[in-house]
Residue, then its C-alpha position, 0 to 999 in steps of 0.5 A: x843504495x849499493x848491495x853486494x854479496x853474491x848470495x840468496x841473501x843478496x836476492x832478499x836484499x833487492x827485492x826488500x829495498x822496494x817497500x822501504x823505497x815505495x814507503x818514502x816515494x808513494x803516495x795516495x793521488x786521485x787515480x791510484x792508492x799507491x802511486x809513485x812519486x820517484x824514479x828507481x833504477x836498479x842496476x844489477x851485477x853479474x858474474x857467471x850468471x849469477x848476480x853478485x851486486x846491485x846499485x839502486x838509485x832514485x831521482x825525481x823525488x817529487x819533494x814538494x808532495x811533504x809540504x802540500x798535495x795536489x787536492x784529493x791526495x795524500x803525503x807519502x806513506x810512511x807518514x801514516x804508517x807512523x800513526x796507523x801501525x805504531x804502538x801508542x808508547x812509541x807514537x808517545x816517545x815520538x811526541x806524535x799526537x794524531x795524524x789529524x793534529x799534523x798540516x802536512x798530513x791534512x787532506x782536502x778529501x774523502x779518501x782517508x782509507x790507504x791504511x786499508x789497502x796498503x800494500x806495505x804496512x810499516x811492518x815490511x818497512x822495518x824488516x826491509x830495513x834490518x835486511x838492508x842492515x840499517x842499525x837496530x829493529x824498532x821496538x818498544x825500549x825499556x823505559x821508553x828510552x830512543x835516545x841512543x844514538x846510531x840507531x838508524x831505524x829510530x833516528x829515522x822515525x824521529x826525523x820524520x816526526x821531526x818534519x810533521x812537527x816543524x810543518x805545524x809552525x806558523x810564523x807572520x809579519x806584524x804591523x812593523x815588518x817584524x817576524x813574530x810566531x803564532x805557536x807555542x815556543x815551549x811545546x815546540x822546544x820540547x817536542x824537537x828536542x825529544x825527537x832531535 
């Protein structure tokens, strides 16, 4: 993520880029509620001692955490924040169901209390994300319409109800050696095409 412009503005921009980043890189483990799961590096720019850019990278992205956690931790955060802030028309419009009905999102342990501790609720997520001019602010569209497509901030919802979707389908070897799914083809059809 590259910001430039020599400004307060800019000021806000770098230091909003932390939600939307720890959103998508921390995650609930056994020793901390908000733990991150990545590297970030912030390489700021200045002239005359001011500050007239930033570059901010990440690495080591511990990728795997979406499809299984150590037990007694949780996936990333913006993964419940999909659930626990959300309106239910959008949760709908998503085809979300409960974070309960999603196995990526299942844990092994009692610690199902983040949403209560959080320190970045999906609110400072979406409005790091306008500052950082990703297309769009989330809200409830007239007739419930997500179609559209360039909106950034929705397109990313839909991925994301897109992975936990995907996370649900089982696949097997029958007894000739042949793939067969152990889901509903049509629900799955219907689902990933509302939110693809």
């Amino acid at each position: 993520m590259y910001l430039c412009g020599g400004s307060s503005q800019l000021e806000q921009q770098i230091l909003q880029a932390t939600p939307l980043l720890e959103s998508f890189g921390n995650a609930q483990t056994v020793m901390n509620n908000n733990s991150s799961r990545f590297g970030k590096y912030i390489a700021l720019k200045f002239i005359n001692g001011k500050v007239i850019g930033a570059q901010i990278s990440d690495y080591l992205l511990e990728k795997s955490r979406v499809v299984i956690q150590s037990p007694g931790e949780r996936n990333f955060h913006i993964f419940y924040y999909l659930f626990d802030y959300l309106p239910l028309e959008t949760k709908q419009i998503l085809c979300l169901r409960t974070k309960h009905d999603y196995r990526y999102l299942l844990t092994n342990s009692s610690l199902d209390v983040q949403n209560a501790t959080a320190t970045n609720s999906l609110d400072e997520v979406i409005n790091a994300m306008g500052l950082l001019n990703f297309t769009d602010k989330v809200r409830i569209l007239k007739n419930n319409d997500l179609s559209n497509n360039g909106r950034e901030q929705h397109s990313m919802f839909r991925i994301l109800s897109g992975i936990l979707t995907i996370g649900n389908l089982e696949f097997s070897i029958d007894d000739e050696g042949f793939t067969q799914q152990n889901f509903d083809e049509e629900k799955a059809k219907k689902n990933l095409s509302i939110i693809a």
